[in-house]
N, C-alpha and C positions, 0 to 999 in steps of 0.2 A: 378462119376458125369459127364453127358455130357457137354459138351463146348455148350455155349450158340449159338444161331445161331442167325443173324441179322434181322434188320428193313430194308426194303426195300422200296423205295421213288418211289413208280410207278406211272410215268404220266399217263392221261389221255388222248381223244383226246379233243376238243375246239368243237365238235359237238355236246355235252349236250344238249338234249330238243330240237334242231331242226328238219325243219321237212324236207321229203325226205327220200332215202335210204344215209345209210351211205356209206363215200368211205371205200375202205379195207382196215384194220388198218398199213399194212404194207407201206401205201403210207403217212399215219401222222405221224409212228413211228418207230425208228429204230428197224431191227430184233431184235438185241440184248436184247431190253427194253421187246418186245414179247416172247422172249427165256427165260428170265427171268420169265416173269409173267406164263407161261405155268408149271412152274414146282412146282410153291410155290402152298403148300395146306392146307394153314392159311393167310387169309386176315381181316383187320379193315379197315372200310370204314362208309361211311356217310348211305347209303342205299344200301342192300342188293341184289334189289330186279334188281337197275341198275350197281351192280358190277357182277353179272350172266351176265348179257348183256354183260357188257366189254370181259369177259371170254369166251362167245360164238364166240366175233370175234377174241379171240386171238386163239383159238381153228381152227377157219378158215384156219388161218397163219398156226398156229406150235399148234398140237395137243398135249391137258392139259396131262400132267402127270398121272393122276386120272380119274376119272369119274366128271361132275362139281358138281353130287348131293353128293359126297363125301368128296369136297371141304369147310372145314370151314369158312363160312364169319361173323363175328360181326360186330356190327355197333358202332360205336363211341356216347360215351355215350351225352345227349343232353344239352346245358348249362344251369346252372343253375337258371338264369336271366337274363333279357337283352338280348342284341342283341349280344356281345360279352363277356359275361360272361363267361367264361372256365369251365368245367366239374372239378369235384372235386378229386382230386392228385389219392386216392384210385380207383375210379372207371376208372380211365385209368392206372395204372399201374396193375392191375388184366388184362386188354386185353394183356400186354407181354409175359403173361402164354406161351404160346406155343416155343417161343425166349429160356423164359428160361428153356425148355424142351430139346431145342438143336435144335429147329428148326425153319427154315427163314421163315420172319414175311413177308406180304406185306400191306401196306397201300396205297391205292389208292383215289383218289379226283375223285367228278363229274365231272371235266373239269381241264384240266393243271396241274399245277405242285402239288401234298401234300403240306399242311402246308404253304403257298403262294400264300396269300389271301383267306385261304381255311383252313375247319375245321383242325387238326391233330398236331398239334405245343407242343402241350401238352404231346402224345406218344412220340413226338421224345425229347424232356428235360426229361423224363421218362427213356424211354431207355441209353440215356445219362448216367442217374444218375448210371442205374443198369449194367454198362458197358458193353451194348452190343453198336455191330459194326450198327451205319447208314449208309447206301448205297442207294446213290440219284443218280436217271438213267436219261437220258436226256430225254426233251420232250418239247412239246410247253408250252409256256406259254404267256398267251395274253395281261400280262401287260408288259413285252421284248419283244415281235413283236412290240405291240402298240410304244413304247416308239422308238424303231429302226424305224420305218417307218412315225415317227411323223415328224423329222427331227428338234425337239426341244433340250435342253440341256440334251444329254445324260452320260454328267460327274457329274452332280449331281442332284439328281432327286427324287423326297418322293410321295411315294404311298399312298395316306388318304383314300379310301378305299371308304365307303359313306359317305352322309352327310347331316344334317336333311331334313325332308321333309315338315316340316312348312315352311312358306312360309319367315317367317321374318329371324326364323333361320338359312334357307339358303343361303338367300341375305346374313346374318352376317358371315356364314364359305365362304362363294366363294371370298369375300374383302378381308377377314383376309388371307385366300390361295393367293391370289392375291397378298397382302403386301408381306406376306414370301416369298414368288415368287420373287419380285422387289426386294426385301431385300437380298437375297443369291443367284441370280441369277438360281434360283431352279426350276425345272419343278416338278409342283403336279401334279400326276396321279389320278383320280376317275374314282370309279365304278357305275352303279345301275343297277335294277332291272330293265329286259328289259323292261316292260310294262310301265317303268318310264321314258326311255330312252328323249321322247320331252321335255316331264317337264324339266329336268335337263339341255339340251341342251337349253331351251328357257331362263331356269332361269340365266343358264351361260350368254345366247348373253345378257342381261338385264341389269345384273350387276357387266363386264367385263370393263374396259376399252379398245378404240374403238384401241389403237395400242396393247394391248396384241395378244398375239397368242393364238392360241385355235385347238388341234387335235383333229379329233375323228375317230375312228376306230370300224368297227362293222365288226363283224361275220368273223375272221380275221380263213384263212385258209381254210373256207367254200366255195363254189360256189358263187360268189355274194360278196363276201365280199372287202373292201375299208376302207382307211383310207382318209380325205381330212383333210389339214390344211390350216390356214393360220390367218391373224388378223380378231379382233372382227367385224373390221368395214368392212372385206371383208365376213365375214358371215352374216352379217347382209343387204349388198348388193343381197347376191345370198344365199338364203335358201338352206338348203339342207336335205330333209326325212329325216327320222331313221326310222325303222322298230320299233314294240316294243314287237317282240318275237323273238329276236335274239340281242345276246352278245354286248354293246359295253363295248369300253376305254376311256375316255376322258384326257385329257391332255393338261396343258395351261403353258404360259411361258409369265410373263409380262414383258414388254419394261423398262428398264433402262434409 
């Protein structure tokens, strides 16, 4: 019987869905993570159809091992219910067939890092369980830029991800973040949906307190892209755009 072979953590780059020509993958991504990805010919991934994509500019770089129509991609099976409901233990531990055939696995995210903030969390306590080797390769990831470039508390700091989109509910979670915040001297990190990007920025300056801090960072590594910080009451002085087809971060840190 062969030795199992690994799951492999392949970043992505942070230009998902943007528009323009991409830069060359070798200038977001270390060769090595590119070396890597050119040889595996078994991928799990969210969508298939922009993990070809990925592979055609790593092909660019360092030419794939294979042919790409030769190249096995799955897709990660789709949750159950809800918005974070996880796929069912079976139907992700059948995608590690090929691992346990002997041969290295890659799983790849639309943007950033696997499993961080991102479908795949499941594969890898999967793999875990069936003892094969995870191997996580370096790459962007835009809630650590965001947080580095915030210049807020970067010694303790909680990622909440999103956060409802009713209007009551979310004055009630941005307070409640705001307490914890004040409370553990904690930076919350949020996400959304770029088309939601104002909303959220508007609903944050609404129901901030005027000395918290507030980062936001969009389209972080792209052409264009900027983080500005600073307190509620200095964004509420001087507005500032967001796009709403392109990435942000947000990140807040209340006054003590």
């Amino acid at each position: 019987m062969s030795e199992p072979g690994a799951l492999h953590l392949v970043p992505n780059t942070l230009d998902f869905g943007t528009a323009g020509v991409p830069a060359p993958l070798d200038e977001l991504l270390p060769l090595g993570v590119i070396r890597t990805a050119s040889r595996l010919g078994h991928w799990v991934c969210e969508n298939a159809k922009t993990t070809r994509a990925f592979l055609k500019r790593v092909d660019a770089v360092y030419p794939l091992a294979r042919p790409l129509q030769e190249i096995a991609i799955v897709e990660l099976p789709r949750p159950n219910k809800g918005r974070d409901a996880a796929p069912g233990p079976g139907a992700v531990d059948a995608l590690l067939g090929p691992a346990r055939a002997g041969h290295d696995l890659g799983l790849l995210s639309e943007a950033g890092l696997p499993a961080l903030a991102d479908p795949g969390a499941a594969l890898v306590v999967a793999a875990h369980a069936a003892g094969i080797a995870v191997v996580v390769h370096p790459g962007a990831s835009s809630i650590a830029l965001a947080l580095a470039a915030s210049g807020l508390n970067g010694q303790s700091f909680a990622f909440v991800g999103y956060i409802p989109v009713p209007a009551d509910e979310r004055a009630a979670r941005i307070r409640a973040l705001e307490a914890a915040s004040r409370r553990d001297a904690q930076t919350q990190i949020l996400i959304e949906t770029p088309y939601r990007n104002v909303a959220l920025l508007e609903a944050l300056l609404a129901h901030l307190q005027p000395a918290t801090s507030l980062s936001v960072s969009v389209g972080l590594t792209l052409p264009g892209g900027f983080t500005r910080s600073g307190t509620i009451a200095q964004w509420r002085q001087r507005r500032t755009g967001l796009p709403g087809d392109v990435p942000a971060v947000f990140a807040l840190l209340a006054a003590r």
